[in-house]
C-alpha positions in Angstrom: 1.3 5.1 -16.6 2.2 2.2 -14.7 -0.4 -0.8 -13.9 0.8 -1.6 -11.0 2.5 1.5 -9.0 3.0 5.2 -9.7 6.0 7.2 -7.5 4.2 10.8 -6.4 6.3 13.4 -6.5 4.8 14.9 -3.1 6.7 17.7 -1.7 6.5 16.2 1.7 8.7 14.1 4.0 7.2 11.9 6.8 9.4 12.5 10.2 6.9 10.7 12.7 8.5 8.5 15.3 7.0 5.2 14.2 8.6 3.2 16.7 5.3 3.0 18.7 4.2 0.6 16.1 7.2 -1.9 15.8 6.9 -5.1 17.4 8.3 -9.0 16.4 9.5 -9.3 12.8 6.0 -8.1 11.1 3.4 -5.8 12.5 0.0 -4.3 10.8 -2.5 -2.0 12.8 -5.0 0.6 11.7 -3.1 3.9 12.5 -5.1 7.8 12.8 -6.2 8.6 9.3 -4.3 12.2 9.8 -0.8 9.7 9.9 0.4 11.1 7.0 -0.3 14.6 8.0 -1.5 17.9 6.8 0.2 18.8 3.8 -1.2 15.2 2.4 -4.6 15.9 3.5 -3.7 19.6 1.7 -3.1 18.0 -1.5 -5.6 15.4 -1.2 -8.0 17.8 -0.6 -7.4 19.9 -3.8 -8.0 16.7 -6.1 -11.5 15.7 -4.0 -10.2 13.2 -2.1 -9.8 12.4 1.6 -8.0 10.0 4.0 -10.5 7.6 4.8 -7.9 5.4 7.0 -4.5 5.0 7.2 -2.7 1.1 8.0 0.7 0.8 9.3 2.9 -1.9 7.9 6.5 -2.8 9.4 8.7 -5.2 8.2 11.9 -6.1 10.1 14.7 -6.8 7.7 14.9 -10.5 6.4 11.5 -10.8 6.7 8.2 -10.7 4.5 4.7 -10.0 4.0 2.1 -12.7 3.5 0.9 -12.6 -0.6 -2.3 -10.4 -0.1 -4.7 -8.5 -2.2 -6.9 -6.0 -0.2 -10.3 -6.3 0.2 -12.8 -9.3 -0.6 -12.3 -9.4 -4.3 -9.9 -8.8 -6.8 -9.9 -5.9 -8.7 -8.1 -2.9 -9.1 -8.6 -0.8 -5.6 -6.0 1.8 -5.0 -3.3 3.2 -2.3 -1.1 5.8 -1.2 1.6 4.1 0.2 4.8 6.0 2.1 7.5 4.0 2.2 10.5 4.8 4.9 13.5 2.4 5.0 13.5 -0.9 3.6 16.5 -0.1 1.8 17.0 -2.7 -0.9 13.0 -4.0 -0.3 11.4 -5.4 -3.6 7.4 -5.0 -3.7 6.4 -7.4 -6.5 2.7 -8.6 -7.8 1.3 -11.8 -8.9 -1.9 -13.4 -10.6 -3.2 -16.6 -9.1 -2.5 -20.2 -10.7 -5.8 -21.5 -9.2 -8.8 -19.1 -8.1 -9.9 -22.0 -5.7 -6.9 -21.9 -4.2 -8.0 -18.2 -2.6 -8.6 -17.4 1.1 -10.7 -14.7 2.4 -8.7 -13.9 5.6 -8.9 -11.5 8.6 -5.4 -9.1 9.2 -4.7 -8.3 12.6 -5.7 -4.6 11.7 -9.2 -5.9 11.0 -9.5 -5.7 7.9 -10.6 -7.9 5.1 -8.0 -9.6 2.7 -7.6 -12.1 0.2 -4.3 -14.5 0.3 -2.7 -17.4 -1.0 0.5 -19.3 -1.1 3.3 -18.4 -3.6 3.5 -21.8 -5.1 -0.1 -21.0 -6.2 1.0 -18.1 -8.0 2.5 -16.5 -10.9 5.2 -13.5 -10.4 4.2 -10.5 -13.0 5.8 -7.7 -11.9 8.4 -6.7 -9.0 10.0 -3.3 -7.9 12.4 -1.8 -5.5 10.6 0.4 -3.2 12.6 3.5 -2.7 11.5 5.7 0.2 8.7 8.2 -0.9 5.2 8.3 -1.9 3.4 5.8 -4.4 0.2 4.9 -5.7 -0.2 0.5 -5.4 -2.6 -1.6 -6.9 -3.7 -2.6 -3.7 -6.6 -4.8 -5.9 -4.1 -7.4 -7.1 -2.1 -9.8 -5.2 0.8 -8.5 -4.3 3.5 -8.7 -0.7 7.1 -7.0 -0.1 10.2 -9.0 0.4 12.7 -6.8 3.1 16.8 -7.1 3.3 18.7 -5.4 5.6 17.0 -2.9 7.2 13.8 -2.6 9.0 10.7 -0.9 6.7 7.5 1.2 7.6 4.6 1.7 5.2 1.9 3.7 5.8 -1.1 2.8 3.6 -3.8 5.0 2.8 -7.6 4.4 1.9 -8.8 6.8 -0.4 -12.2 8.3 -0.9 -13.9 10.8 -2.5 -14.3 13.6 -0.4 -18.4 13.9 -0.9 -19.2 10.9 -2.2 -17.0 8.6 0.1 -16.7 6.7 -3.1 -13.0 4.7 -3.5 -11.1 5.8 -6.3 -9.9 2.8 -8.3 -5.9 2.2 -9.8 -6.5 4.4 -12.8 -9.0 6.9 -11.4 -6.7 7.8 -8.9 -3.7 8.1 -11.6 -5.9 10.6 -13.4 -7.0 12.5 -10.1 -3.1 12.7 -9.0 -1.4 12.7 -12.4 0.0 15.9 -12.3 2.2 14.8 -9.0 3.1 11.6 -10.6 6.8 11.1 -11.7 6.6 9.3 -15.0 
């Protein structure tokens, strides 16, 4: 398995009309946690594991996200991303240069994030993002580069469902492996 991203092979399409949550070139706002639907929660469920909130990302084309890593700290947190359009888009990671170069920043979904600027930064890994279902390593740095056409992401937050405990990057490859397109 990947360190970085896993595709899921979900047998489940996202139709939702999403435009109520495009605006300017880049937009991120804390959507319903039942965004991604039913037959996610379904499958979700089986594993022990709920939505515990669901962000919505979109990128018009040309444009980027900041370099992020979720959360206060680095580690190795975990997502289920869904990715529709964004044709062409490239998600990649990095590893800092300088740990003192770090911010702790708030995004306009209220949430807590790290950043920092590319030249502080080493590229690792990148990806094209096809449209679909993966699980991100939402714990390292990472940021999506668009082309030419405008891209949603809905990201989910993960938790167990009777713990509330968050499932880290390999815990959740282990919990979902059986839906994971190797």
């Amino acid at each position: 398995m990947h360190q970085y991203f896993n595709r899921l092979n979900f047998p489940v399409k996202i139709t939702k009309d999403l435009s109520e949550y495009k605006s300017e070139k880049r937009t991120h706002v804390r959507g319903p946690k039942n965004l991604m639907g039913e037959e996610v929660d379904k499958i979700l469920a089986a594993v022990g594991l709920r939505m515990h909130w669901v962000e919505v990302f979109y990128l018009a084309a040309g444009s980027d996200h900041t370099i992020h890593c979720d959360g206060h700290e680095l580690d190795n947190k975990a997502k289920i991303n869904y990715v529709i359009g964004g044709k062409g888009s490239m998600m990649s990671w990095y590893d800092p240069i300088d740990k003192n170069k770090i911010q702790k920043k708030l995004s306009k979904a209220d949430t807590i994030y790290l950043g920092i600027n590319k030249e502080d930064t080493i590229e690792v890994y990148s990806t094209e993002m096809e449209e679909g279902f993966y699980i991100i390593n939402a714990g390292k740095f990472h940021n999506v580069w668009n082309k030419d056409e405008g891209r949603y992401c809905l990201s989910g937050c993960l938790v167990d469902i009777v713990t509330g405990y968050r499932p880290l990057f390999n815990e959740l490859q282990v919990l979902l492996k059986d839906y994971i397109n190797d």
